[in-house]
C-alpha positions in Angstrom: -32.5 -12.6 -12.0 -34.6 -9.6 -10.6 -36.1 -11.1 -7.4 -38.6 -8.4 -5.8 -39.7 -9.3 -1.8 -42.8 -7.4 -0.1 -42.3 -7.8 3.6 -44.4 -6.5 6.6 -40.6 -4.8 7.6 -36.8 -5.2 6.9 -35.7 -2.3 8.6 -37.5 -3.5 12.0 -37.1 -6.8 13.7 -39.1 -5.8 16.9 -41.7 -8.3 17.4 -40.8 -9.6 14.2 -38.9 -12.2 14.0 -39.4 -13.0 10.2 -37.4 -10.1 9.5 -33.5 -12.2 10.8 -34.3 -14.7 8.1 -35.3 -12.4 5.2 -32.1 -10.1 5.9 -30.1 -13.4 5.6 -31.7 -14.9 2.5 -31.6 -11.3 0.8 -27.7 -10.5 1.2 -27.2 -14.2 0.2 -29.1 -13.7 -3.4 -27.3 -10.2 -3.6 -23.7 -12.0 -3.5 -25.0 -14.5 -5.7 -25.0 -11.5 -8.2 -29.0 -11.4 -8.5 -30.4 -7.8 -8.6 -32.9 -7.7 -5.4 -35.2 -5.3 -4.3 -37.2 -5.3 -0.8 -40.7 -3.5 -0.2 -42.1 -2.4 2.9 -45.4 -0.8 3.4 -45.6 3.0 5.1 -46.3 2.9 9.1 -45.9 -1.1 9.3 -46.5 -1.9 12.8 -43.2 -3.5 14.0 -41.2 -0.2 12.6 -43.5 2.0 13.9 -43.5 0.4 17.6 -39.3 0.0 17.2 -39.3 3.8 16.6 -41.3 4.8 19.6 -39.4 1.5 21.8 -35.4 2.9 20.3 -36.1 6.1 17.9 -32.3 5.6 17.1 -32.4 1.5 16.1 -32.7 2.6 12.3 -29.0 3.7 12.6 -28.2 0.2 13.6 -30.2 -1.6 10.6 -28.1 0.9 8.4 -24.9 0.2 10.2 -25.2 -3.2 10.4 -26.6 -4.2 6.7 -25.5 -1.2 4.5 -26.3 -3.2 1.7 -30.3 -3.9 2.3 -30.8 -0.2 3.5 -29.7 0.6 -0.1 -32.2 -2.1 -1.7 -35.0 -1.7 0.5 -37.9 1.2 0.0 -40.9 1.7 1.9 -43.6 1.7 -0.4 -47.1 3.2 -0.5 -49.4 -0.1 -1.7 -51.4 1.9 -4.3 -51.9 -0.1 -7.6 -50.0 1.9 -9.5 -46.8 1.5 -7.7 -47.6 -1.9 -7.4 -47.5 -2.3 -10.7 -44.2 -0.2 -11.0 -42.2 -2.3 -8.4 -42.6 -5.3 -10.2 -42.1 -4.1 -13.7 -39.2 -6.0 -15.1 -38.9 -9.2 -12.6 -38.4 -12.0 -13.0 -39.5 -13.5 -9.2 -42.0 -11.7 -7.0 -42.3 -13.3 -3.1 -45.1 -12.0 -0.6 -44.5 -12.2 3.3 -47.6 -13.7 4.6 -47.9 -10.4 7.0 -49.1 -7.9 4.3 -52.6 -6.5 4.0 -55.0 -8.7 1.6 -55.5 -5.9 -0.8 -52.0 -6.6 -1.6 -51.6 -9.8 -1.6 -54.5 -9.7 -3.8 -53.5 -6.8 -6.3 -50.1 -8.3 -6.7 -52.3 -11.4 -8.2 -54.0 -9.5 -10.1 -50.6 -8.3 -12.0 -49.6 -12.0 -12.3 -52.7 -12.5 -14.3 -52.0 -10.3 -16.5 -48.6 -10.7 -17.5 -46.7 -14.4 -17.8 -43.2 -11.7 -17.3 -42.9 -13.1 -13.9 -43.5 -15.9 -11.2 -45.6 -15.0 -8.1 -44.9 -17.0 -4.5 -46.8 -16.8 -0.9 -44.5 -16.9 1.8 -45.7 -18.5 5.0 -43.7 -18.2 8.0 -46.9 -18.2 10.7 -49.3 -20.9 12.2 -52.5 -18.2 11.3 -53.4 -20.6 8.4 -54.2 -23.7 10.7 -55.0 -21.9 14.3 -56.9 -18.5 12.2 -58.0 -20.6 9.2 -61.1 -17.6 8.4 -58.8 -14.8 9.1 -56.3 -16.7 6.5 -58.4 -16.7 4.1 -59.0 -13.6 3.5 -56.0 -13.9 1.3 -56.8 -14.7 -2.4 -53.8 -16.8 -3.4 -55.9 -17.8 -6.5 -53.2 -16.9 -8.9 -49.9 -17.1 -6.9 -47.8 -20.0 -8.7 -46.9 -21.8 -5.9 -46.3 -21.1 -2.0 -43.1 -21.4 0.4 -44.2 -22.7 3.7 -41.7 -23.0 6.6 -42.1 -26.3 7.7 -43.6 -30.1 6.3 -46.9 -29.6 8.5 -47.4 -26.3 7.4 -46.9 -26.9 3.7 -49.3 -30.4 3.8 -51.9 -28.1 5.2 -51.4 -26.2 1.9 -51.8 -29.1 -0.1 -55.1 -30.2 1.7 -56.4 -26.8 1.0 -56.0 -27.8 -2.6 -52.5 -25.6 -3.6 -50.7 -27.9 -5.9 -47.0 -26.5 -5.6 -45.6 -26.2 -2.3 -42.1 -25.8 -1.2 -40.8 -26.5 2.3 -38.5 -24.0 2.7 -37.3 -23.8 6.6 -35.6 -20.8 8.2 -32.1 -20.9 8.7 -29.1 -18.9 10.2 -27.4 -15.9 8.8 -23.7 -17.1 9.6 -22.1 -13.7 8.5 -23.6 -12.5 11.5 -24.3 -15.4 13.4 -20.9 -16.9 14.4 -19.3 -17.3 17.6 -17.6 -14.5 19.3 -15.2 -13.8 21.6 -16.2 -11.6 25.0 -13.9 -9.5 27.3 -15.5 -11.4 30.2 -15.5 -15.1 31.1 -19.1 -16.5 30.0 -21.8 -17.2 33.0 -25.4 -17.4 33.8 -28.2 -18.2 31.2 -30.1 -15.4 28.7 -33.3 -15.6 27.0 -34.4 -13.5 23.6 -37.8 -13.8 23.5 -40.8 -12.2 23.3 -43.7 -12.2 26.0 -46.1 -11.9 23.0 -49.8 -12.5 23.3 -49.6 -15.1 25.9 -49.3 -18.1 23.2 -46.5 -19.3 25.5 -47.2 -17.7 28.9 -47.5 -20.8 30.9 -44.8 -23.0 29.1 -42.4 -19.7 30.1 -43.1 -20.3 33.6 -43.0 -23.8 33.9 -39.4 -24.2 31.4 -38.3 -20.7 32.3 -38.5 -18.7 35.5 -39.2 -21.7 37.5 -36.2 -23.3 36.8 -33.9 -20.2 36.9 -35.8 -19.4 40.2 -35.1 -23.2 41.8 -31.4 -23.5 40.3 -30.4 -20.2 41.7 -28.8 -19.8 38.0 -28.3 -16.2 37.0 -31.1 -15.2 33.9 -30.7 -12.3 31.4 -34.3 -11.9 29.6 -34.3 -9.5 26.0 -37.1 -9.0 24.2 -40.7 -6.8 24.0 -44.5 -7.3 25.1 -44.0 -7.8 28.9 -46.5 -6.6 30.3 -45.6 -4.5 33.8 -46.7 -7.3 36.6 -44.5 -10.1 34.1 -41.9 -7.5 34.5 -42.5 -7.0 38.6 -42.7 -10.8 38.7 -39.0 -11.2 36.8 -37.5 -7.9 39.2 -38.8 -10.2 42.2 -37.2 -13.6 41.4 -33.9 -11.3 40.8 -34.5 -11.8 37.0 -33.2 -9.3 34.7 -35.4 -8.1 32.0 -33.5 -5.7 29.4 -36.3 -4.9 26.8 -35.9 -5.0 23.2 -32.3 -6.0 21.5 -31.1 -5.5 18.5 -31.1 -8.9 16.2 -27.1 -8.0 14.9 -26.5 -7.9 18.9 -27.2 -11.2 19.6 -23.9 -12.9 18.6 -21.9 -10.7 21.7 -25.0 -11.4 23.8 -24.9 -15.4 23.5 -21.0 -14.8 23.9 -21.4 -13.6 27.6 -23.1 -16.3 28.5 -22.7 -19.9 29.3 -26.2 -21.1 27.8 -29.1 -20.0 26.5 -33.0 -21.9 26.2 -35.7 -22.2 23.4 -39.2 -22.4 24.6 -41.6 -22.3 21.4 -44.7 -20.9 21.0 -47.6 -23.5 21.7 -49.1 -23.8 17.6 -45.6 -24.8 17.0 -45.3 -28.1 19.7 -49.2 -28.8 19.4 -50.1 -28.0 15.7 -47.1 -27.4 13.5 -44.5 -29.9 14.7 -41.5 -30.1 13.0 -40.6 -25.8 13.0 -37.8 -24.8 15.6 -38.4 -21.2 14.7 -35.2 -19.3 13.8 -33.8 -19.0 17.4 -32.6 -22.4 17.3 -30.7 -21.9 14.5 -29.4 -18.4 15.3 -28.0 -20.0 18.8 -26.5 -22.6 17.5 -24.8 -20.5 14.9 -22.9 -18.9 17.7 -22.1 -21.7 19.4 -23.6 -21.4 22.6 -25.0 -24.2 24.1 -28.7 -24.6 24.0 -31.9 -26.3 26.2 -35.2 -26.4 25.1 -38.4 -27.3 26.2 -40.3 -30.1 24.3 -40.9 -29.7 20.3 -41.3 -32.4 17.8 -38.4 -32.6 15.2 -40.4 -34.4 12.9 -38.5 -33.6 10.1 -35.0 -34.7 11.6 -33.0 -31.2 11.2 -31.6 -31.5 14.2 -29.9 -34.3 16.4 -31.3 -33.5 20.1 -29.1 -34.6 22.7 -25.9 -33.5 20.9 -26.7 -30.3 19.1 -28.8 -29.5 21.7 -30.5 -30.4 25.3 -34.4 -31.1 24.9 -36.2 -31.5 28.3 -39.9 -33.2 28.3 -40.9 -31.5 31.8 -40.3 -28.9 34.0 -38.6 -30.6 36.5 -36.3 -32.4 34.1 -35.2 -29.0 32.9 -34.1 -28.1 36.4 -32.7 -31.3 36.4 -30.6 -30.6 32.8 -29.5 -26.9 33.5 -27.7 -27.6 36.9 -26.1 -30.6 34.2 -25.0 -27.7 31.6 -24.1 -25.8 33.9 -21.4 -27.7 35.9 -20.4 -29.2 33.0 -18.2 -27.3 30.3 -17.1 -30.4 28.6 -20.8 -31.3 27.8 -21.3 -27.4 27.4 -18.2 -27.4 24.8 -19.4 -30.9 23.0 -22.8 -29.4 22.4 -21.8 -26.0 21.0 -19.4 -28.1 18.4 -21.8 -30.5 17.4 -24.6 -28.0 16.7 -22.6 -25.8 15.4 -21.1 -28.1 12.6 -24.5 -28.9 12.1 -26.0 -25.3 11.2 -22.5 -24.4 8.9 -23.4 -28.1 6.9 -26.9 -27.3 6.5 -28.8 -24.5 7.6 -27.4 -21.3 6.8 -28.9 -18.9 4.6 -27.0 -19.4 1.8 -28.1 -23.0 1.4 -31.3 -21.8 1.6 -30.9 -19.2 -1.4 -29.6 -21.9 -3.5 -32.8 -23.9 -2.6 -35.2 -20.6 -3.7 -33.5 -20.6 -6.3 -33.6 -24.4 -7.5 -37.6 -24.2 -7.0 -38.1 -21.5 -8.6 -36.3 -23.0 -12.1 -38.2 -26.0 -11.8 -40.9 -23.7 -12.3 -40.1 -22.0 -15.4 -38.2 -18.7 -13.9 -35.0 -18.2 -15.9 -31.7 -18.8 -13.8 -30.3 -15.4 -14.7 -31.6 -12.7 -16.9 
């Protein structure tokens, strides 16, 4: 099958997390023996603000997946070449974080040609919390949309979109495995973004305060801090890195003795039922995990043994002095959740369920 993917960026995941998933799900079709090709626009804004943050993080996106830099092309979205990157699939898929022209031009070719199927991929909370900036999209003549989570997709189907597939993030497990580290593991670390404030109170109350009142070591990775969050984190004896590499993770995670999960507050308040792919990334490498409240409406996980979920602040103190006395509990939970990503939630089980939808609506299993 020819399965062509227009993302906001492949190359860059700075500020953009959608990027770990898509890199997984790609390589997975690609050793399924399906020819894929990934399109990026010119000057997107996460590659743009990765070049100015780490001019030489291209080198690592190259390094680390050699065989996406050879099937991905930054593309200038004129209708033309449009038209030209599609020519010949089978499967077309549009990232929710493309311009609307595009979106809307790439409908435009599905109306006028039956050649190939044509699917909205939503990975963002804009179409309940931004619901006028949303639609701006004309979806009109998409077949069907991939939403990643139950809430998310039933907000589809109010809007009127009969074919909606559930299709959750997962973990890349060639790259997301445990490691071993030179150094005995300690302390706590957080990859995160600061962001636009969607989470800026819930970091205090399930982050810093804890770490502060625990006296537990914190290493924080990630990008949008502004300067007085970063003088804040220098005073508490917090130390803030800046941006990360996604492929570095894994030897992150393995220096450490835990990590957290606080999600953004459209995913606890609006969208329950979406972890958001750091919860499957972490557990992927086997490191324990706490997490500040989220609903897991859709049972993916078993809280408590594949991972630590506190209701409150102060029981979050309460469970990271636990995790971190204890290894056995430490060691039980990085099993259990663990088993539980490699059983169900790596991206190669979620390949096999693109692929399953997409027969079911008409697209040819190979060609």
């Amino acid at each position: 099958m020819k399965i062509v993917y227009f993302t906001h960026s492949l190359i860059s995941c700075w500020n953009h997390g959608n990027a770990h998933f898509l890199r997984g799900v790609m390589r997975a079709l690609l050793r399924l023996g399906h020819d894929v090709m990934v399109y990026e626009p010119a000057g997107s804004w996460s590659r743009e603000n990765l070049l100015a943050d780490c001019p030489a993080a291209i080198d690592d996106f190259n390094h680390y997946f050699p065989e996406l830099a050879r099937h991905t092309t930054i593309l200038m979205p004129a209708p033309e070449r449009l038209a030209a990157a599609v020519n010949g699939a089978d499967l077309v898929i549009v990232h929710e974080w493309n311009e609307p022209g595009l979106v809307a031009e790439l409908g435009r070719l599905r109306r006028q040609t039956s050649r190939f199927r044509l699917l909205f991929h939503d990975t963002h909370h804009r179409m309940v919390s931004a619901r006028e900036e949303f639609e701006r999209y004309d979806l009109s003549s998409y077949d069907a949309i991939l939403a990643f989570g139950e809430t998310l997709s039933r907000a589809y189907r109010d809007a009127g979109h009969r074919r909606v597939m559930t299709w959750h993030e997962a973990a890349d497990t060639r790259l997301f495995r445990p490691v071993s580290a030179p150094a005995e593991r300690e302390g706590a670390v957080w990859i995160g973004n600061w962001g636009d404030g969607e989470r800026a109170q819930e970091l205090q109350d399930y982050l810093l305060s804890p770490m502060q009142t625990t006296g537990v070591s914190l290493d924080i990775y990630g990008v949008r801090y502004p300067p007085a969050v970063r003088n804040q984190l220098a005073a508490r004896g917090l130390r803030y890195h800046g941006w990360l590499a996604n492929a570095r993770v894994p030897a992150i995670f393995a220096r450490h003795s835990l990590t957290l999960h606080v999600p953004r507050r459209f995913y606890v308040s609006r969208l329950p039922g979406i972890p958001t792919i750091r919860v499957f990334e972490s557990l992927a490498c086997g490191i324990p995990l706490l997490s500040s409240p989220w609903e897991d409406t859709e049972n993916l996980f078993a809280p408590g043994r594949d991972f630590l979920m506190a209701r409150s602040p102060s029981e979050m103190t309460s469970l990271l002095r636990d995790l971190m006395n204890d290894a056995s509990l430490r060691a039980d939970l990085a099993a259990h959740g663990l088993a539980t990503i490699r059983a169900r939630h790596t991206c190669q089980h979620r390949a096999e369920e693109l692929l399953q939808f997409t027969t079911d609506l008409g697209v040819p299993a190979a060609s």
